[in-house]
N, C-alpha and C positions, 0 to 999 in steps of 0.2 A: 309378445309385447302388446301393451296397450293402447294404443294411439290416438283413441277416436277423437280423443278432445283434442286433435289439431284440425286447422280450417280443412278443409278436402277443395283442393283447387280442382278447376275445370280445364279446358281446351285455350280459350278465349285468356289473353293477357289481361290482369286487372287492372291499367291504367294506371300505374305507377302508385297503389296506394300505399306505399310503405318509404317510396322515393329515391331508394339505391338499391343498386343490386346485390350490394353488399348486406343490406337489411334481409332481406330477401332469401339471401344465401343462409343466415344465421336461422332465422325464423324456420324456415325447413331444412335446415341442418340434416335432420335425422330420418325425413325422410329421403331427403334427395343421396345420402348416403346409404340409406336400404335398395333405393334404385337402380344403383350405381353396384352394389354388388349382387342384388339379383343378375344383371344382365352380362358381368362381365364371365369372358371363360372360364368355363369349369373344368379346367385341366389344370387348376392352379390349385395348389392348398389354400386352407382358411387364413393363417397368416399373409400370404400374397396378395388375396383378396381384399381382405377388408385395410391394409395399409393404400393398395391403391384405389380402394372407394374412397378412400379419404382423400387423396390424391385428387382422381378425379372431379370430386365436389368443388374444393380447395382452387384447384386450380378452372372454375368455372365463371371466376367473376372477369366479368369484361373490361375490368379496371383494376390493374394488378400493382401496387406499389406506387400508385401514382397516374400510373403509364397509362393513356389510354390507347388500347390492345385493338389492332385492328383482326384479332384471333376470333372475340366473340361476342362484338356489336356491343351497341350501347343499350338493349331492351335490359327493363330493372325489375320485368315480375316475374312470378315465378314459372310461369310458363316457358319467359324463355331460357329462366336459367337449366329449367329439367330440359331444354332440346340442348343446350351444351353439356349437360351431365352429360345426355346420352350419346351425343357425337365423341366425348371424350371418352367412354365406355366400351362403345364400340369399335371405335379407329385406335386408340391406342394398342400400341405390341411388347412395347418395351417398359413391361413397371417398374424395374429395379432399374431407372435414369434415377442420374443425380439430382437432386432436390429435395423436397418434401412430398412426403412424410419420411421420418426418417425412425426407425427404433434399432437400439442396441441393448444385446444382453437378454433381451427376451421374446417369447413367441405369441402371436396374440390369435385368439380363434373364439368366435362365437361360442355360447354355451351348448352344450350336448343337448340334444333330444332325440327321443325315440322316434317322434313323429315328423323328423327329418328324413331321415332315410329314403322313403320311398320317394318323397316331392325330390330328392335329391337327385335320384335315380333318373327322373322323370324329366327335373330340367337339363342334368347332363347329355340325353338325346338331343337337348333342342339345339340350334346354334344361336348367338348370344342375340340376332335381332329378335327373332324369335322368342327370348327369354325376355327382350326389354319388351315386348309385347305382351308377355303374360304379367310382368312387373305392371306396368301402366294401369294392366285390368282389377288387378288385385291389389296394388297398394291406392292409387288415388281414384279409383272407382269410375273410369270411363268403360266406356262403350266399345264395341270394336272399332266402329265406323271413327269415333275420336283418338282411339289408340293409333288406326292407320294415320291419319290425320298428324299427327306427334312426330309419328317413326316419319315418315315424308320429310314433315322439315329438319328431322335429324340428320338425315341423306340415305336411309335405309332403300334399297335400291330395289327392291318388294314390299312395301309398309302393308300392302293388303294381305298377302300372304303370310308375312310374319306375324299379323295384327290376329289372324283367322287361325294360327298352329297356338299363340297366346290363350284365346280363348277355348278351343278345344282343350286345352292343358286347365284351366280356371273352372271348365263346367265339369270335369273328371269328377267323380266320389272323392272325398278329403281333401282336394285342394283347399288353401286358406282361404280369407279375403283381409282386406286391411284390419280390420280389428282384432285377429284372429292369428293375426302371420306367428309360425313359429320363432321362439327365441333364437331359434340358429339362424336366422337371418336377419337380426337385428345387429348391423355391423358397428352401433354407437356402444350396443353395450358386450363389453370383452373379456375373455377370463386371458391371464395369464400365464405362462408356463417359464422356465430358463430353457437357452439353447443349449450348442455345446458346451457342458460344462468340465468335458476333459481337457475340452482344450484352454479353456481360460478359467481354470480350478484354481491358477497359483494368485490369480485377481480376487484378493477376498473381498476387496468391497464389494462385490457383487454375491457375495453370499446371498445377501438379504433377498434374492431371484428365488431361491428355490421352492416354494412353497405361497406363492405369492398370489391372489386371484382379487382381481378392482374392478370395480365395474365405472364403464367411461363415459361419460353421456354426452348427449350433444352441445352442452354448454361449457366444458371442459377441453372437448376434442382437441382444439389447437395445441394444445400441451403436447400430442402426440406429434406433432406435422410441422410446426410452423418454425422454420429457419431466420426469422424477421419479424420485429414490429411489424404494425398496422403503420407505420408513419412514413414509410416505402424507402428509409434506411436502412440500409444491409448490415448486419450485425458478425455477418462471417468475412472471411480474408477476401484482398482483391480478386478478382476472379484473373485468369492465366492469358497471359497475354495469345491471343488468337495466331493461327500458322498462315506464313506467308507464302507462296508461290512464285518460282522464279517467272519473268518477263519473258521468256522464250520456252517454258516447259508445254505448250502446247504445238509448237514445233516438233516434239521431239517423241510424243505419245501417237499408239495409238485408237485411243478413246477422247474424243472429246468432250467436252463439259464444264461444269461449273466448278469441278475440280481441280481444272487446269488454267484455272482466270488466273494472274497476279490480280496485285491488292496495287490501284489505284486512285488517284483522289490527292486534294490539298492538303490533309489532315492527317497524313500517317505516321504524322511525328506526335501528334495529341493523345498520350495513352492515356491522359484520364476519360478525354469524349469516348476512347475505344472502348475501355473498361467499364463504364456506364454502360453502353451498348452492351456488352457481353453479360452484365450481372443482369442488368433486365430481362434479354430472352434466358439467362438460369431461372429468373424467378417467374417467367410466366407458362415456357414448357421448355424443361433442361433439354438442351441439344443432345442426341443420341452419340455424337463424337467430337473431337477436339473440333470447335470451329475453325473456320478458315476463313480472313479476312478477304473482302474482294472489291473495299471503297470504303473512304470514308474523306471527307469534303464538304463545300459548301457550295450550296446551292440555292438564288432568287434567297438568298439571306437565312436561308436554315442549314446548319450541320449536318449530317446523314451519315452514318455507315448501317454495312452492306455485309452480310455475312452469311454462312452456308456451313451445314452441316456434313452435305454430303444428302441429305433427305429433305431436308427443309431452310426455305429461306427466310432472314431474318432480317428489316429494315427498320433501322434507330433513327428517330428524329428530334432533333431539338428547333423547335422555332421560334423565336420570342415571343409570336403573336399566340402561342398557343403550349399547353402541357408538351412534355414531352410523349414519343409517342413511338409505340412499338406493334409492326405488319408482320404478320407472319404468314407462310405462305409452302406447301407442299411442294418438294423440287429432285424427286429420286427419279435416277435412272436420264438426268438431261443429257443430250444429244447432243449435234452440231445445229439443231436449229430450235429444240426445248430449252436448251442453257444458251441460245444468242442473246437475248437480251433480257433485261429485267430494269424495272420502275423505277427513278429516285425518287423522282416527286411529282407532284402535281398540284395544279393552280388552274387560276383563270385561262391561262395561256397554254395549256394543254400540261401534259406528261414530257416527262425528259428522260430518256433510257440511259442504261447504262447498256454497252455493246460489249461482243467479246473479242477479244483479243483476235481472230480469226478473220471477222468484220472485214471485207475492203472498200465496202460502197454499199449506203445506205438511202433510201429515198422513200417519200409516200406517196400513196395510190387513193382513189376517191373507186372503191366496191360498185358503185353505179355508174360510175359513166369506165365503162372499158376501154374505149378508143382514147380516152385521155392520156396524155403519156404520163409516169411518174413524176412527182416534182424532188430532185436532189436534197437530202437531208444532211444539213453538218454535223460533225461528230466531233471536235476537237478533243482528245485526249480521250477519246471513249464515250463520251457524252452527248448527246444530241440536242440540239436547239427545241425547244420545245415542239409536239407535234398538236394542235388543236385538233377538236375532233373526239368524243366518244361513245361508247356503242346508246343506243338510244330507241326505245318501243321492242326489244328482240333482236335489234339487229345489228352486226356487225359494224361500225364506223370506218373512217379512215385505216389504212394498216399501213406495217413497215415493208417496206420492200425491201431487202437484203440480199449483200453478193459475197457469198464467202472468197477467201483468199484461194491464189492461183495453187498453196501450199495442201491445201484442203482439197480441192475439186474443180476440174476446170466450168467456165459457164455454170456453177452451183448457187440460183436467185429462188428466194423462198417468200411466202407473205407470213407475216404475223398480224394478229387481231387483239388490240387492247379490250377486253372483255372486264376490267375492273380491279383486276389482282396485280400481283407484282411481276407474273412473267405474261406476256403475252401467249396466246392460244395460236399453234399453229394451223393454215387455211390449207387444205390440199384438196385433191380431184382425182375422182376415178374415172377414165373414160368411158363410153359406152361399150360393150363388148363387141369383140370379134370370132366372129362364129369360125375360123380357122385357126386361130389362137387360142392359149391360154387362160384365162382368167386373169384381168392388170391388177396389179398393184396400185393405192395411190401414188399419183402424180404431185409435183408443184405446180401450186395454182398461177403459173404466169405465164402459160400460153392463150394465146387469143382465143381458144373454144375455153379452157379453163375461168380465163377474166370475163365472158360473156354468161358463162354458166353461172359464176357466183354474181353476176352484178344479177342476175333474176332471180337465183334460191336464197339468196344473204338473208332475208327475212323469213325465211320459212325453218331455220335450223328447229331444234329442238328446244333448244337452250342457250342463254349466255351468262355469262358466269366466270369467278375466280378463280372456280373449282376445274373449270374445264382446260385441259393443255391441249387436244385438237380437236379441230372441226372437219368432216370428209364430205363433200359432195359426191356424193354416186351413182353416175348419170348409166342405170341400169336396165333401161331400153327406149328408143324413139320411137314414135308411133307416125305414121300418116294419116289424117282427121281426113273423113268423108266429105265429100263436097270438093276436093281440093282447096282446103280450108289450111293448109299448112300443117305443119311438123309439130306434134308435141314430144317433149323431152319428159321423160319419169326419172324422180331420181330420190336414193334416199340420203334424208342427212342425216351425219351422225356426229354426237358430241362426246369425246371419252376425256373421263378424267383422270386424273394426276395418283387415287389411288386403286384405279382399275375400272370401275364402274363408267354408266354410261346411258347413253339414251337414244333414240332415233325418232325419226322423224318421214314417214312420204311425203312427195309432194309430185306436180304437173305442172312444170314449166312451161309457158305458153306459145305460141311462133309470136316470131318479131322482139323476143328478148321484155315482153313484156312479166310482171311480176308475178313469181311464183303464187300457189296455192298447196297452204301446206294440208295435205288429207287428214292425218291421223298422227300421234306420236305417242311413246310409249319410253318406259324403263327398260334396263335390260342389254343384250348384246347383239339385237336384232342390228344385220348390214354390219357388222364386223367381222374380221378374220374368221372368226370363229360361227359366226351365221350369217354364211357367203349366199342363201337363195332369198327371195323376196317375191310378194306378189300385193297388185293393186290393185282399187278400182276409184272409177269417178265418172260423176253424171254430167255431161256437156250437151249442149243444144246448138247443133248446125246454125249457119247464115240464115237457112230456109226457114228455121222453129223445128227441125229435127229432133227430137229428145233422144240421147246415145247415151249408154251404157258402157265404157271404156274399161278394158281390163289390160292390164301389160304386165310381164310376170320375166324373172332374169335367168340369166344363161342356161341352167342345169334343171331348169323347167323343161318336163317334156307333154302336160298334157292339163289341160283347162278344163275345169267344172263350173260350171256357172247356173244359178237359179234367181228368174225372175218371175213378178205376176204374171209373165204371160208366156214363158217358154224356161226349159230346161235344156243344156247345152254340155256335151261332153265330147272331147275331141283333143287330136294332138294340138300341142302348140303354135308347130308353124316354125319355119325359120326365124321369126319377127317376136314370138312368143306375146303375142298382141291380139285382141278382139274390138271389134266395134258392132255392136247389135242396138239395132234404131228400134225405137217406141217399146222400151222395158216392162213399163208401168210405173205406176207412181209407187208403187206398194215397195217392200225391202226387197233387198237382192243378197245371194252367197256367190263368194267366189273361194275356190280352191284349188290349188295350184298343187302337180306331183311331179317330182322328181325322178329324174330318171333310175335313182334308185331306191324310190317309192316311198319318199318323206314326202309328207302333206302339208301344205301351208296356207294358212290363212293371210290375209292382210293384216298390217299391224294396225292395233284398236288400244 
């Protein structure tokens, strides 16, 4: 296909020149749906494909029916509507969800070309961040350094690495470039085929299928997809009233979660507010199964219901002072303390949760002052008074303190962290290791070393965020500073999110509970389960004007490497797995740490 005569956007959003995002969407229609099928799996046929590139585009406006979608922000260029292409491209699993695009009676696939094949062959290796990385380069003409840049705010969880296999695949012999792309990758324009036609041969209206071939372009497109006007009235049947849950079904399981909430609230007698609620999140991303009601009420003078997939949460709001308005929000796999709470609303006066049924005592904690006791939060009928307070510069605010029922766990108090989304991020703590034990598990952050440790690292996490459901402190060795200068504490944080991905962070906790210093942080699964060793360094200066070189390195470290301007250093670890070497030089230093079963590790960079 031809395309050059369309504008060729860059990295940088244009400032709203077009003024909706819905212009936006139309005006690159064709490309953002070339993009949308380069990058999605190629384990799919071409019919699959190209209905949910449409899908994906379609469903990328940040204002779906009215609604304004707290799914995918209010930015209207096209910049940012390609990072929600790509986030829906990438994150989605499920294309055959109810909604649009919808076709019957026929099969739809790209035109043939010979000069597919091989590019075919070539991107089926890649896996699909990868492939949006090579889309970026080839169709809208960045760079690599602006393609990582892209894939980042899409949430690609290696943007440089996927951005760097894109353009090795782009500099290859034959690859295309946008003006150039072959026709089989042009998902707007379509040849058509009929399906099974034995089995629905006695339908003869549908004769006229067999021999059929249209070509669809992007001004057309909607004819294939679109279940609804533009005027955000729904044109198909009410939607199914939502499943309720008995008042006592989490008694009697045993899995806890958002599955096991009853459905309550003032308004569970309103099936039109409910049915509202439920057609909006069909039309903005259809629920993967029957919903499940879990609230609906009124709240500081707005309506709300509250509803759950079983993977994702979905919060309806009507207010007078404002559009209607639809959160949505990642919620698989909740737990006794990932499905305790979740958002109704929020104002001036802070957030008001909604608690679960298990809940027996709820209270809030101020992250910096530890020795402070909790202050009692009410909950009347599941509801909390509002808590003021939110996260602010990186760091964590106010949280919940929570005490599960005697029916759940005896003494079971956990903290939560409103970080912006609808469910709170759980706060937890790894202890320091013990060299006669095993390696801990995290802990709940509500012992007096746990609440002293986060009131110093709370600003050094990695991230905060929506996306993120916990946060782990992992206080992964203590050091004694020369001079008898006091105890420094090493520790790494780490933020995992809700669809596996994650981040870390070192840092050097100070004596006396003074604020952390975060070293380094990175992508990735470094200090989780699954990358249990770590190693660090950092330059500190004694009382005296001492210049030190600080390295501390965790349990299953047996042997330190170290190189500075003025000495190289190799040796066991030590019981302490700790180093202090005075006057380094000012020049760079390596540190490497080896396991006792001879993994190598650098510091996280």
């Amino acid at each position: 296909m031809d395309l050059k005569t369309l504008p060729r956007p860059g990295v940088a959003a244009p400032g709203g020149q077009l003024g909706s995002a819905e212009a936006v969407l139309v005006r690159h229609y064709r490309r953002l749906v070339c993009l949308a099928y380069l990058t999605l799996p190629a384990d799919r046929g071409r019919h699959a494909r190209v209905v949910a590139a449409h899908a994906v585009v379609q469903r990328a406006l940040p204002v779906v029916g009215g609604l304004a979608s707290g799914l995918a922000g209010g930015a209207d260029g096209y910049p940012a509507a390609r990072v929600r292409v790509l986030r829906g491209a990438l994150r989605r699993r499920r294309w055959t969800a109810a909604g649009f695009p919808r076709v019957w009676g026929v099969r739809l696939f790209t035109p043939p070309d010979d000069a597919d094949a091989e590019l075919d062959a070539r991107l089926a290796e890649l896996p699909p961040p990868a492939r949006a990385g090579f889309a970026l380069q080839a169709l809208d003409g960045l760079d690599r350094a602006e393609a990582a840049e892209v894939l980042a705010w899409a949430g690609v969880e290696a943007p440089a690495e996927s951005a760097r296999a894109g353009a090795e695949l782009l500099r290859s012999p034959g690859s295309p470039r946008w003006s150039e792309l072959p026709p089989g990758y042009d998902a707007c324009t379509v040849h058509l085929q009929p399906g099974d036609l034995l089995r629905r041969r006695r339908l003869a209206a549908l004769a006229w299928a067999l021999a059929v071939t249209v070509t669809v372009t992007a001004a057309v497109a909607p004819i294939l997809v679109s279940p609804h006007s533009g005027t955000g009235r729904s044109e198909s049947t009410p939607s199914a009233a939502p499943e309720r849950r008995a008042d006592d079904l989490w008694r009697h399981t045993a899995k806890l979660g958002l599955a096991v909430w009853p459905a309550r609230g003032g308004l569970l007698d309103d099936t039109a507010l409910i049915s509202r609620a439920t057609t909006a999140w069909q039309r903005a991303a259809p629920p993967t199964a029957a919903p499940q009601l879990l609230y609906a009420g009124r709240l500081d003078g707005a309506a709300v219901v509250l509803l759950t997939d079983g993977r994702s949460l979905a919060r309806y709001t009507e207010d007078p002072a404002a559009a209607p308005a639809l959160a949505l929000s990642p919620a698989g796999d909740s737990d006794v303390t990932a499905g305790a709470a979740v958002v109704l609303h929020r104002n001036d006066r802070g957030a008001r949760y909604l608690l679960a049924p298990w809940i027996a005592a709820a209270a809030t904690r101020r992250l910096d002052r530890p020795d402070e006791a909790e202050r009692p939060l009410p909950f009347p009928d599941g509801v909390t008074d509002p808590m003021p307070g939110t996260t602010a510069q990186g760091c964590p605010g106010p949280v919940l303190q929570l005490r599960s029922d005697r029916a759940v766990a005896e003494q079971h108090a956990f903290l939560l962290a409103d970080l912006g989304g609808l469910t709170p991020a759980h706060l937890t703590y790894t202890p320091p290791p013990d060299a006669a034990a095993q390696a801990r598990p995290p802990q709940e952050a509500v012992s007096s070393q746990a609440l002293h440790r986060w009131a110093s690292g709370a600003c050094a996490v990695p991230e905060v965020g929506p996306e993120v459901r916990q946060l782990n402190l992992w206080e992964f060795a203590d050091q004694k500073l020369p001079q008898n200068a006091g105890e420094l504490a090493w520790a790494c944080l780490r933020a995992d999110h809700w669809d596996g991905s994650g981040s870390a962070a070192a840092a050097v906790l100070p004596p006396n509970g003074g604020r952390a210093e975060r070293l380094a942080h990175a992508d990735g699964r470094a200090c989780s389960r699954y990358e249990q060793d770590t190693v660090a360094q950092y330059r500190w200066r004694a009382p005296n004007g001492t210049p030190y070189l600080l390295v501390a390195a965790s349990r299953r470290v047996s042997r330190l490497v170290v190189t500075t301007p003025s000495r190289r250093l190799d040796q066991p670890a030590g019981p302490t797995r700790t180093l202090a070497l005075d006057n380094p030089g000012s020049g760079p230093s390596t540190v490497e740490a080896v396991t006792a079963s001879g993994t190598r590790l650098r510091p996280i960079d």
